[in-house]
C-alpha positions in Angstrom: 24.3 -17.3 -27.6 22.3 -14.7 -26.3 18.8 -13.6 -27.0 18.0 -10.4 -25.0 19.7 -7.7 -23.3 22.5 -8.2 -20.7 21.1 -7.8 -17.2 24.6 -6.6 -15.7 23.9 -4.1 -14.0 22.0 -4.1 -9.9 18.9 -2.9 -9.1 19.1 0.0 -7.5 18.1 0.1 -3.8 14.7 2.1 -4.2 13.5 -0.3 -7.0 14.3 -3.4 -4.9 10.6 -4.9 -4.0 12.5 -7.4 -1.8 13.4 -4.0 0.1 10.6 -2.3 -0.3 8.7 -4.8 1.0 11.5 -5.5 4.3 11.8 -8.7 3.2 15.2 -10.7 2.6 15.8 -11.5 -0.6 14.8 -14.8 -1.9 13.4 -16.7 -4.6 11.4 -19.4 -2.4 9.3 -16.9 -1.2 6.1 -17.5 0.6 2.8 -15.9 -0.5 1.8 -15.9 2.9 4.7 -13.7 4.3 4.6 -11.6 1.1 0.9 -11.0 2.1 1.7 -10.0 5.6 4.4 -7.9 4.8 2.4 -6.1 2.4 -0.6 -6.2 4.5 2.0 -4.4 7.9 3.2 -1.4 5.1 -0.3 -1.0 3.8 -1.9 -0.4 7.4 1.1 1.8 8.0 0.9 3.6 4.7 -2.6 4.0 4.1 -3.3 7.7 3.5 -6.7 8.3 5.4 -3.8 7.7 8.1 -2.8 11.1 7.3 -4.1 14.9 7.9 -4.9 16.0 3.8 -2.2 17.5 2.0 1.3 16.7 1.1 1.6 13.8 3.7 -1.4 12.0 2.5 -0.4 11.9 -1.0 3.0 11.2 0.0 1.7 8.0 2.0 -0.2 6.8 -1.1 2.6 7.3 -3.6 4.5 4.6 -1.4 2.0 2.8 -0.5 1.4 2.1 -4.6 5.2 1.4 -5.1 4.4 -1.4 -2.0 1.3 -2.8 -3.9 3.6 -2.9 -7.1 6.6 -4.7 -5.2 4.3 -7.3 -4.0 2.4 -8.0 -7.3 6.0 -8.3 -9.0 7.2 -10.7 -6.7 3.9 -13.0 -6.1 4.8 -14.0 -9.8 8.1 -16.6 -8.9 9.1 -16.0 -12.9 9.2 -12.3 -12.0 11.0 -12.5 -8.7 13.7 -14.5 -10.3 14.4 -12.4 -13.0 14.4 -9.5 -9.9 16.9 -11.7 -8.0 19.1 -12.3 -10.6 18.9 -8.6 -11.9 19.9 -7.8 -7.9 22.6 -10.5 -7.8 24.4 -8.5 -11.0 22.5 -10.2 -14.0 22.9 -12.4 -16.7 22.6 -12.6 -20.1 19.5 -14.4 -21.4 20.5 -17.3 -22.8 17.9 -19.3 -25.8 16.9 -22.5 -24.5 18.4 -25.5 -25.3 17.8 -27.6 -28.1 16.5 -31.2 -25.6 14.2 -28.6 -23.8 12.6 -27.3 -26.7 12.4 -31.0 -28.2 10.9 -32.0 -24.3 8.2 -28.7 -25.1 7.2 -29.5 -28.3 6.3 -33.2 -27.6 4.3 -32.3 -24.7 2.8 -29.7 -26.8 1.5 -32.4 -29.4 0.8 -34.4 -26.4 -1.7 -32.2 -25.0 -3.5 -31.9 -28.4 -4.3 -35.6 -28.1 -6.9 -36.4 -25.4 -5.5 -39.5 -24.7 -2.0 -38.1 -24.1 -2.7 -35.0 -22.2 -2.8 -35.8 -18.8 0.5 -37.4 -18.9 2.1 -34.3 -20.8 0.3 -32.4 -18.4 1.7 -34.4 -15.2 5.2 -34.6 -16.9 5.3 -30.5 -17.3 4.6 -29.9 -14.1 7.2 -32.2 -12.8 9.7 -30.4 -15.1 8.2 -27.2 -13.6 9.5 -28.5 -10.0 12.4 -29.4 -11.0 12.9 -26.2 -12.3 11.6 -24.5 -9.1 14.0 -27.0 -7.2 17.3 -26.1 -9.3 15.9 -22.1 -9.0 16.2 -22.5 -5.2 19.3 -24.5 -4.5 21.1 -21.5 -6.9 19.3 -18.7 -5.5 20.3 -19.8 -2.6 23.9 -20.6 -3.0 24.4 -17.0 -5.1 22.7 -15.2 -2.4 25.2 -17.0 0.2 28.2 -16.1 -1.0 30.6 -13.0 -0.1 31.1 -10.1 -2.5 34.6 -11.4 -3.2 33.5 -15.0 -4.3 30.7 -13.4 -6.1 32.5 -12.6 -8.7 34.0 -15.9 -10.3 31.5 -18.3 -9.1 29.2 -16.1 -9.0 29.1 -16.0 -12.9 28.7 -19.4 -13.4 25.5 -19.5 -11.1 24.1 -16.6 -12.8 24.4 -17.8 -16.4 23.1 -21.0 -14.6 19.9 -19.3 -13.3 19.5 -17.4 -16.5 19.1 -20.6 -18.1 16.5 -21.8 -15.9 14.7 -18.7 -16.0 14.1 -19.0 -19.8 13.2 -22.9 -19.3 10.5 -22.1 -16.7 9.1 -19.3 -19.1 9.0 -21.5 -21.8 7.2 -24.3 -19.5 4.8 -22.2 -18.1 3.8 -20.7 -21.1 2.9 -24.8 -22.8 1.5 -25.2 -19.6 -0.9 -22.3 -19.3 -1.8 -22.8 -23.3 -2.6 -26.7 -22.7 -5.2 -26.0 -20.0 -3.0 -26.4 -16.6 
């Protein structure tokens, strides 16, 4: 069952932030080398590096698509729905029936004082996990060839569509309760 749009086709190569940004394509990401890298193009781009005129705004017209690129992909729900969109897409799937049990209960959990710090704690356990399962299928989607991409890369796809919608859901209880 489906709940949104089919994500099937690729990003094309001048709205790819990863490329934008020279920076290989990955979901576990660190803010540290997406800083630098933004930090090198901004140096490079900055228009009072240019003589006024067509150059200058030239400079600053890329130099906000690099500012954009990086604020898309400092948010890791973002950048995975960017990867997957790069990787071919996926439709998004509803989430599943035990996790929206899981999210409800900790939901009423964090309305009881006495309760919340465990729902809190077990969220953000749930949220690593998710983050963990997000990286091992990243990874493994991002490794292989063009050829194999295409049977098992559909499986890993509909895989990371699923978890996308699961860490949405997540974050969203989590950032409501207080965490």
């Amino acid at each position: 069952m489906t709940s949104g749009p089919s994500r099937q086709s690729r990003v094309h190569p001048e709205d790819n932030p990863f490329a934008l940004l020279r920076l290989a394509p990955r979901w576990d990401l660190a803010e540290s080398d997406l800083r630098a890298a933004n930090l090198r193009l901004a140096v490079r781009l900055h228009p009072d590096r240019f003589a006024p005129g067509s150059a200058s705004e030239a400079a600053a017209a890329e130099l906000a698509r690099v500012n954009e690129a990086a604020a898309l992909l400092i948010d890791p729900l973002r950048r995975a729905q960017i990867l997957l969109a790069l990787t071919g897409g996926a439709p998004t799937p509803a989430p599943t029936t035990e996790f929206l049990g899981r999210i409800l209960g900790w939901r009423d959990e964090l309305q009881d004082p006495a309760q919340a710090e465990a729902a809190r704690a077990a969220g953000r356990a749930e949220l690593t996990a998710i983050g963990r399962g997000l990286d091992a299928a990243f990874a493994a989607l991002l490794g292989l060839e063009e050829s194999a991409a295409a049977s098992t890369g559909t499986e890993l796809r509909a895989q990371v569509a699923a978890l996308i919608v699961h860490w949405k859901y997540l974050r969203r209880m989590l950032d409501e309760g207080g965490v």
